[in-house]
C-alpha positions, 0 to 999 in steps of 0.5 A: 462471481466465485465463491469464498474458499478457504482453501486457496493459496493464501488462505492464513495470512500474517501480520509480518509482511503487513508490518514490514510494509508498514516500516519500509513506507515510513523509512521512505517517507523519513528518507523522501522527506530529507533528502528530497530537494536534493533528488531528482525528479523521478526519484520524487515519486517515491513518496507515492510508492511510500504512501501506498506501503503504509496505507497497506501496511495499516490496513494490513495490521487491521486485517492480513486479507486487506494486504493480500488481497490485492494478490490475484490468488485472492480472488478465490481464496478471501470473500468478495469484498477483500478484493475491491477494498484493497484496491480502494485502500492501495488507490488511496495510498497512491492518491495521498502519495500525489497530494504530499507530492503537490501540496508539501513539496511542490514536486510540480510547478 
């Protein structure tokens, strides 16, 4: 296991790249939302993709690690728990994306 360098390539992140997330996601999900009986199929997987922009983007604003962390240039530069949280925090996005897909717009039949 490697140790925490605060030295790395991403070693004093923002909250701008969160934030950005944050409003793309939302402005997916407002777009997804209206027009979505009207898209076809594939394009109703964009909810999940917005899912997954603003649970990072909330989890980024929290704390800018969480959003990076992702990034394989965080492996060495955030402590160890950076990583696996991140990705716990983008499959969850991912799985709330597939619950509106069901759930609330019966994407699937």
């Amino acid at each position: 296991m490697a140790e925490y360098d605060p030295t790395g390539d991403i070693e004093n992140p923002t909250r701008r790249n969160p934030l950005l997330a944050l409003i793309v996601g939302i402005v997916f999900l407002a777009i997804n939302h209206r027009f979505i009986d009207s898209f076809p199929g594939v394009f109703k997987l964009f909810s999940s993709v917005a899912t997954l922009f603003v649970t990072l983007g909330i989890a980024g604003l929290v704390d800018p690690r969480l959003f990076y962390g992702v990034m394989d240039q965080a492996k060495d530069a955030y402590p160890p728990w950076v990583r696996p949280t991140s990705i716990a925090i983008a499959i969850l996005g991912m799985l709330l994306g597939i619950v509106l897909l069901v759930v609330v717009y019966k994407a699937f039949p």
